[in-house]
GUDREN-544731 format. One record per residue: residue number from 0; residue in three letters; y, x negated, z negated of N, C-alpha, C in turn. Coordinates in steps of 0.02 Angstrom, whole numbers. Layout:
% GUDREN-544731
+------+--------+--------+--------+--------+--------+--------+--------+--------+--------+--------+
| loro | fidren |     nv |     nu |     nw |    cav |    cau |    caw |     cv |     cu |     cw |
+------+--------+--------+--------+--------+--------+--------+--------+--------+--------+--------+
|  NUM |    ALA |      Y |      X |      Z |      Y |      X |      Z |      Y |      X |      Z |
...
+------+--------+--------+--------+--------+--------+--------+--------+--------+--------+--------+
END
This chain:
% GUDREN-544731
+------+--------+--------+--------+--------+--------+--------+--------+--------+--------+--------+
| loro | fidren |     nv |     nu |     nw |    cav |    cau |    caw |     cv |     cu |     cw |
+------+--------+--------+--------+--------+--------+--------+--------+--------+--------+--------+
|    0 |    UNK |   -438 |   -127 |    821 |   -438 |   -129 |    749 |   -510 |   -134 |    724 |
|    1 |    UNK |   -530 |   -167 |    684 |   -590 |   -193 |    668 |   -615 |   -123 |    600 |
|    2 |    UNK |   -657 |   -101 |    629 |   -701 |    -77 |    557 |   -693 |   -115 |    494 |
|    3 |    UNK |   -717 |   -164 |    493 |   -721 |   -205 |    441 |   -655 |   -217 |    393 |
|    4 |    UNK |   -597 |   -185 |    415 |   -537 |   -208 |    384 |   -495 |   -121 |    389 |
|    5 |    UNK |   -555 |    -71 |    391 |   -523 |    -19 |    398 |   -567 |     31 |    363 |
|    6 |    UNK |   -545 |     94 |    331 |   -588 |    130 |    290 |   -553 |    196 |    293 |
|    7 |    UNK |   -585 |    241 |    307 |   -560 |    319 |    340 |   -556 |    353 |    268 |
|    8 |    UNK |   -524 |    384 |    222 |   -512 |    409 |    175 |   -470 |    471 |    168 |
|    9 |    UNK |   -527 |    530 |    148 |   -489 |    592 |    141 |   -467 |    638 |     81 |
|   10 |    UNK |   -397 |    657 |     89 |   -359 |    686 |     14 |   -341 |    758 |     42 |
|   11 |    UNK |   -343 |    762 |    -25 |   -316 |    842 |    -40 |   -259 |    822 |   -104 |
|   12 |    UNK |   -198 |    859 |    -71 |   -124 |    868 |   -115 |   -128 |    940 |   -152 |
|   13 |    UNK |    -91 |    933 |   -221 |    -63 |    995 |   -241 |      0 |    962 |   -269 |
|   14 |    UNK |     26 |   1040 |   -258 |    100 |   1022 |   -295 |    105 |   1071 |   -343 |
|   15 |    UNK |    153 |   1042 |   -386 |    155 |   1081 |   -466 |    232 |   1111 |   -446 |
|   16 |    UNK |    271 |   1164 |   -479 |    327 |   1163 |   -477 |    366 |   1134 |   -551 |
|   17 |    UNK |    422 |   1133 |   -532 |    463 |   1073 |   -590 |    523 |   1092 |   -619 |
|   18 |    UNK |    537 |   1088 |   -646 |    644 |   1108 |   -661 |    656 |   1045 |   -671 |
|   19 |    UNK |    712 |   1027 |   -645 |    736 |    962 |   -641 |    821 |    977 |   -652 |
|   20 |    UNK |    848 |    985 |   -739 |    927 |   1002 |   -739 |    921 |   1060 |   -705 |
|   21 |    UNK |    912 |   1127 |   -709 |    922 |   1195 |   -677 |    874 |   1196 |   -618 |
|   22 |    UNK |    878 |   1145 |   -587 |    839 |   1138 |   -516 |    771 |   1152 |   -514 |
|   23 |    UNK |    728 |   1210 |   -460 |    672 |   1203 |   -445 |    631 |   1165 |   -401 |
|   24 |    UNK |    589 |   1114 |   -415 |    578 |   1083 |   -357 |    503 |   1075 |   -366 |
|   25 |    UNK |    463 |   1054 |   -276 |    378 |   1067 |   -305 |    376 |    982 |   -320 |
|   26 |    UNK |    337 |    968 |   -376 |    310 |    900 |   -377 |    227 |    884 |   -339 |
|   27 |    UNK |    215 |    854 |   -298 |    176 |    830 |   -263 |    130 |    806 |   -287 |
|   28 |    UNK |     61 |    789 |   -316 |      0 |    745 |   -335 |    -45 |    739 |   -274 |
|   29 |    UNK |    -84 |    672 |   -283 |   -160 |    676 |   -247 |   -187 |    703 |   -293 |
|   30 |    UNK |   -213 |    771 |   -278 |   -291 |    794 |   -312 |   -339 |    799 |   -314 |
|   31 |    UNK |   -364 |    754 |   -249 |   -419 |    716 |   -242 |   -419 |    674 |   -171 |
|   32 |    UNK |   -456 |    623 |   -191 |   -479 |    567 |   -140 |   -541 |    537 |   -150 |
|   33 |    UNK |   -588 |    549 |    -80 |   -625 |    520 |    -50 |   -641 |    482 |     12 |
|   34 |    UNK |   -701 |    459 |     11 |   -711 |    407 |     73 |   -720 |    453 |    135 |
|   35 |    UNK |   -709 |    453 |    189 |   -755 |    509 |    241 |   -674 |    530 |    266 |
|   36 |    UNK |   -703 |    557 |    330 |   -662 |    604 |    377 |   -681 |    684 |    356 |
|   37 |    UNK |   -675 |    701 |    301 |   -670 |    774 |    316 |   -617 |    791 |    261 |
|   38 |    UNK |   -573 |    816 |    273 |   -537 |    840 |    226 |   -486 |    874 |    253 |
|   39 |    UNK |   -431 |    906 |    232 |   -359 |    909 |    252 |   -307 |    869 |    273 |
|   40 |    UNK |   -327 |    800 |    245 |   -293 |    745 |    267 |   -333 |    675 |    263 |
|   41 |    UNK |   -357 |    662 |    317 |   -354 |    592 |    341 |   -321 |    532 |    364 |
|   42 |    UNK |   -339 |    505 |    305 |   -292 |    432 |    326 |   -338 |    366 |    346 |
|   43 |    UNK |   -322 |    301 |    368 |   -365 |    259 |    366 |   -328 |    179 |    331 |
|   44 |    UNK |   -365 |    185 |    275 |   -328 |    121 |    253 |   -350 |     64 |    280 |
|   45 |    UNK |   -304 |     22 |    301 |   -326 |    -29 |    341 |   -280 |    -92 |    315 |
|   46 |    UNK |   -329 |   -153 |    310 |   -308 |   -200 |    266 |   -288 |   -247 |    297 |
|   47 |    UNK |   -234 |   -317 |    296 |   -209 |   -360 |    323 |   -181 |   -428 |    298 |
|   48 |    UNK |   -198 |   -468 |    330 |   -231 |   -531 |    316 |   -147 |   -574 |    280 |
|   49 |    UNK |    -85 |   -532 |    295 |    -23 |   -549 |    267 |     -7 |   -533 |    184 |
|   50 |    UNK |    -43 |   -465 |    176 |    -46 |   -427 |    111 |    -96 |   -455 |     59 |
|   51 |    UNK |   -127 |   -496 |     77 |   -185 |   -538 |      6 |   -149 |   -548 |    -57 |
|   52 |    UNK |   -102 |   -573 |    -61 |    -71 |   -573 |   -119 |    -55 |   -512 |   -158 |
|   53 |    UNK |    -43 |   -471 |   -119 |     -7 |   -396 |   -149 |    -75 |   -366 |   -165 |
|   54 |    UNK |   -131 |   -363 |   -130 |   -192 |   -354 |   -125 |   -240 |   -388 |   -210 |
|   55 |    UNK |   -226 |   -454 |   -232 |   -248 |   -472 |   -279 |   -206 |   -438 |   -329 |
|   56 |    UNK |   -132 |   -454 |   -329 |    -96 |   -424 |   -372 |   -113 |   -335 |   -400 |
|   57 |    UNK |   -125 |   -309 |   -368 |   -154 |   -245 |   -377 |   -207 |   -228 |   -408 |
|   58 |    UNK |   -270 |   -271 |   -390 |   -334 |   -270 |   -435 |   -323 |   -304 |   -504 |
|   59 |    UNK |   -298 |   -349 |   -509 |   -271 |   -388 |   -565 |   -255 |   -345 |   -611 |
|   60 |    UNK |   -228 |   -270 |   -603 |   -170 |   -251 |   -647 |   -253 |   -202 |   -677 |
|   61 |    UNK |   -215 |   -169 |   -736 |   -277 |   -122 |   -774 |   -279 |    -82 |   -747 |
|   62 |    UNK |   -265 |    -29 |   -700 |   -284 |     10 |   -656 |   -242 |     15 |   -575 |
|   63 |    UNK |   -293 |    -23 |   -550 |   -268 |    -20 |   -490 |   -239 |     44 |   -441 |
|   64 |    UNK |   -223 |     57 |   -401 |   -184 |    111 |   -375 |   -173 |    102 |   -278 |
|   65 |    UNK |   -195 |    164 |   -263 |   -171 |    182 |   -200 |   -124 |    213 |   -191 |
|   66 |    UNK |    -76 |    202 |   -124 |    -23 |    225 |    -91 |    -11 |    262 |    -48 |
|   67 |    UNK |     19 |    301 |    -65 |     29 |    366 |     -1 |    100 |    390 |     34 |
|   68 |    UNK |    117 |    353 |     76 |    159 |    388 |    108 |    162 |    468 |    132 |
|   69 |    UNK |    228 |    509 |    124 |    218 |    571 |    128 |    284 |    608 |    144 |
|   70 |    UNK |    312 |    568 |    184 |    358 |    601 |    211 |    422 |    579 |    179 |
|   71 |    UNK |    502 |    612 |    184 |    545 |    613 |    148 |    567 |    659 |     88 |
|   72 |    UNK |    594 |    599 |     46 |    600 |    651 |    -48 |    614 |    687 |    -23 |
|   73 |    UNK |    586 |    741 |    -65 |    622 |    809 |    -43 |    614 |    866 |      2 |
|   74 |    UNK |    560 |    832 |     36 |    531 |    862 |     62 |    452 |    914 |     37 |
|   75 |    UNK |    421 |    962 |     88 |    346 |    963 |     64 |    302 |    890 |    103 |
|   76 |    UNK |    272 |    866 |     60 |    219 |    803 |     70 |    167 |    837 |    123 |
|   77 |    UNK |    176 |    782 |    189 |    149 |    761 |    235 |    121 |    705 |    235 |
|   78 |    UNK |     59 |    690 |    202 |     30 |    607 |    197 |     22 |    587 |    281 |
|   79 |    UNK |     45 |    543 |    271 |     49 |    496 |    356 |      3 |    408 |    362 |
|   80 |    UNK |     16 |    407 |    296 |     -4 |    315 |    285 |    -20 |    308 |    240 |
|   81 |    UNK |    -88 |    259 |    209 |    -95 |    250 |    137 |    -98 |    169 |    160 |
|   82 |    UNK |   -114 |    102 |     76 |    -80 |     49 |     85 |   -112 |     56 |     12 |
|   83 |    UNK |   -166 |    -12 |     -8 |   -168 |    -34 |    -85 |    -98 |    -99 |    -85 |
|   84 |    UNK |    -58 |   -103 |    -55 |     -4 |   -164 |    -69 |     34 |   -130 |    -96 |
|   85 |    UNK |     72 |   -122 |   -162 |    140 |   -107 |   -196 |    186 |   -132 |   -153 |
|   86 |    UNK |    185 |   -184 |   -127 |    264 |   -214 |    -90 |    253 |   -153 |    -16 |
|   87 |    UNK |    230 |   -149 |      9 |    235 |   -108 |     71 |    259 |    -43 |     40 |
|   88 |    UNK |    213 |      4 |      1 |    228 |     51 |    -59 |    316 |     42 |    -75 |
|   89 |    UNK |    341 |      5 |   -105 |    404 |    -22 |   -101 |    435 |    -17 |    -55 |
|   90 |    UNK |    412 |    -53 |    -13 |    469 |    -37 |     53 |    476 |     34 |    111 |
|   91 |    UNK |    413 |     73 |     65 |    437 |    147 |     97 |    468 |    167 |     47 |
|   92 |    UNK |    457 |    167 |    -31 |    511 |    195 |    -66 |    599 |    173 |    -51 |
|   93 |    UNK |    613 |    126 |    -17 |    681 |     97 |     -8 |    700 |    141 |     42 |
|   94 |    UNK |    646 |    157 |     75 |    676 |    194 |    139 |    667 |    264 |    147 |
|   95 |    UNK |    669 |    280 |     99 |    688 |    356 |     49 |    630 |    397 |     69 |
|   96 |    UNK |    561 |    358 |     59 |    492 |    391 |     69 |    491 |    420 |      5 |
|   97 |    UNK |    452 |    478 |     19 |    388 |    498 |    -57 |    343 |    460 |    -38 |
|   98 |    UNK |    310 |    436 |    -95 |    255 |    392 |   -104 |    228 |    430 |   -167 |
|   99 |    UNK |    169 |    445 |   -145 |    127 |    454 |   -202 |     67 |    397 |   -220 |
|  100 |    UNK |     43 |    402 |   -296 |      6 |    338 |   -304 |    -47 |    376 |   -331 |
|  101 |    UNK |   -135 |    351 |   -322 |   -195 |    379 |   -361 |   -237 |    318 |   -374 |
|  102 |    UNK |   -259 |    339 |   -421 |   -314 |    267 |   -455 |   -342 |    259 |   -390 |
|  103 |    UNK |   -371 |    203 |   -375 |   -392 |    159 |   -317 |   -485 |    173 |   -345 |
|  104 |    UNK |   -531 |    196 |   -317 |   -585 |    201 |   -332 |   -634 |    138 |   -334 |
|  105 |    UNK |   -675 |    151 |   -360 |   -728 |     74 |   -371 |   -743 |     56 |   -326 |
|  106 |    UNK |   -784 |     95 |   -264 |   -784 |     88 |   -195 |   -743 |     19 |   -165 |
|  107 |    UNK |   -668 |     62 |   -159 |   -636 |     26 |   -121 |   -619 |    -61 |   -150 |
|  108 |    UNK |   -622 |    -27 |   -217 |   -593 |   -116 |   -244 |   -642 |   -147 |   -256 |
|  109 |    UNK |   -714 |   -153 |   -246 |   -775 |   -187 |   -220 |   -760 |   -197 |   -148 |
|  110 |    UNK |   -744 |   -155 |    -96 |   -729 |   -179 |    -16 |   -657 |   -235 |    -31 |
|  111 |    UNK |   -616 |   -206 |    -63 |   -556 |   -263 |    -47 |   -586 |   -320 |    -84 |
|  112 |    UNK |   -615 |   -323 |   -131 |   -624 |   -385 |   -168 |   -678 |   -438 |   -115 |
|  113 |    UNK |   -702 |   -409 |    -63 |   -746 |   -420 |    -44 |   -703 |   -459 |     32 |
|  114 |    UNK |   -648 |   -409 |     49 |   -607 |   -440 |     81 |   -574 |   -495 |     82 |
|  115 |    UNK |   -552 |   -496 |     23 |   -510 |   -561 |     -7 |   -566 |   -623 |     -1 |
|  116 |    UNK |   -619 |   -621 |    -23 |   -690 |   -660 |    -27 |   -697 |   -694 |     41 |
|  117 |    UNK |   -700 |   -645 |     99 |   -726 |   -658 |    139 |   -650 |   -681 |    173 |
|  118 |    UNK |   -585 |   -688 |    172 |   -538 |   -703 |    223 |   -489 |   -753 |    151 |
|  119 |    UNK |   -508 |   -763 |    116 |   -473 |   -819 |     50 |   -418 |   -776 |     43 |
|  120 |    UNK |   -401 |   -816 |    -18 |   -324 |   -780 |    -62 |   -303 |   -797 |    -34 |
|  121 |    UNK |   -234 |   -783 |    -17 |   -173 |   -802 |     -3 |   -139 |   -880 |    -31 |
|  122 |    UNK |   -105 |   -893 |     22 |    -84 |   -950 |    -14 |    -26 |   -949 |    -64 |
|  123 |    UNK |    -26 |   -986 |   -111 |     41 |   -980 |   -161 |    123 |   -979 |   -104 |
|  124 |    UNK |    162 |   -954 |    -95 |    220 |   -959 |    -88 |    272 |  -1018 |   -109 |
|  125 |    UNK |    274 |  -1024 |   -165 |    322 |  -1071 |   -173 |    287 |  -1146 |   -188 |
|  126 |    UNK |    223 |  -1142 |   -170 |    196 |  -1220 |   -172 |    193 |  -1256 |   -127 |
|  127 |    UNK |    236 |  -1264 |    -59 |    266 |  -1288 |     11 |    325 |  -1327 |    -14 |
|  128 |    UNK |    323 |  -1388 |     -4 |    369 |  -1416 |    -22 |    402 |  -1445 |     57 |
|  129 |    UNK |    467 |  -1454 |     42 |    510 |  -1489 |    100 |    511 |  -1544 |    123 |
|  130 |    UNK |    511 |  -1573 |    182 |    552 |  -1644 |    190 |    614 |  -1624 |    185 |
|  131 |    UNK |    652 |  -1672 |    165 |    726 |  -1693 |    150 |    745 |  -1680 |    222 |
|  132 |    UNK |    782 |  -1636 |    248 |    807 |  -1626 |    309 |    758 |  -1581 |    351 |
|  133 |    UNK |    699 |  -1568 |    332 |    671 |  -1513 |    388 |    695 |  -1477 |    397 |
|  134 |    UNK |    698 |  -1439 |    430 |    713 |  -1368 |    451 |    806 |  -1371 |    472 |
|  135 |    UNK |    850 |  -1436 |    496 |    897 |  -1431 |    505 |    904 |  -1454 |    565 |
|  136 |    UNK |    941 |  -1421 |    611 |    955 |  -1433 |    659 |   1012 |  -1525 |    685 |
|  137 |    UNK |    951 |  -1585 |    718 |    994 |  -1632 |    715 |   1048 |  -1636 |    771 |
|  138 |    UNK |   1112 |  -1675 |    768 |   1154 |  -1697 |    818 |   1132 |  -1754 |    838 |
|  139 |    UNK |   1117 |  -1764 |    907 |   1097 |  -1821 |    939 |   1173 |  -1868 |    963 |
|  140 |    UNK |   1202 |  -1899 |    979 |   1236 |  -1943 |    973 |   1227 |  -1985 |   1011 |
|  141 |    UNK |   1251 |  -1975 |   1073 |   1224 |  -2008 |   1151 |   1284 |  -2029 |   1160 |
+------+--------+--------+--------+--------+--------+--------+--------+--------+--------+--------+
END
């Protein structure tokens, strides 16, 4: 895994408690994040050359945001994985993750922007056009 596409980042969680309809439950925050290995929890965000799009899409927006995987709802938060892509973010929420989200610091979105720079945007998706019949399997006729 390359340094260059990887950044060691350490958080500290609190949780608030909540009533939710009668129910007590703790709600989870990042209450802080920094760069560095020292903390209570280390993660290493590490960036990938598939995610550029999700990667622009994120800086694009008015406040960008980091991702934290943390176990299952419902649980107490165990951060395991962080991720500036919403679609990955997404696809642990489908799979009945807590995800917590914290503003993305200037730091990092100078390194990703810098990423994107140095490995190009992503290519558009739906600007691949077809041949008439690619992708179909022909019958030869011998």
């Amino acid at each position: 895994m390359s340094t260059a596409n990887r950044r060691s980042l350490s958080l500290t969680l609190a949780s608030e408690p909540k009533q939710v309809k009668g129910f007590s439950l703790e709600q989870w925050r990042i209450a802080r994040l920094e760069p560095g290995n020292v903390g209570p929890h280390v993660l290493d965000l590490q960036l990938y050359m598939t995610e550029r799009s999700a990667y622009r899409f994120n800086l694009g927006s008015a406040e960008p945001q980091l991702f934290v995987r943390c176990g299952f709802a419902g649980q107490a938060a165990h951060p395991d994985a962080i991720t500036a892509s919403q679609d990955v973010a997404a696809g642990w929420m489908d799979g009945e993750q807590q995800v917590l989200e914290t503003p993305m610091p200037l730091a990092i979105q100078i390194w990703l922007e810098a990423y994107l720079a140095r490995h190009g945007e992503a290519p558009d998706a739906g600007r691949k056009k077809k041949r008439k019949g690619a992708g179909r399997a022909r019958e030869d006729l011998a």
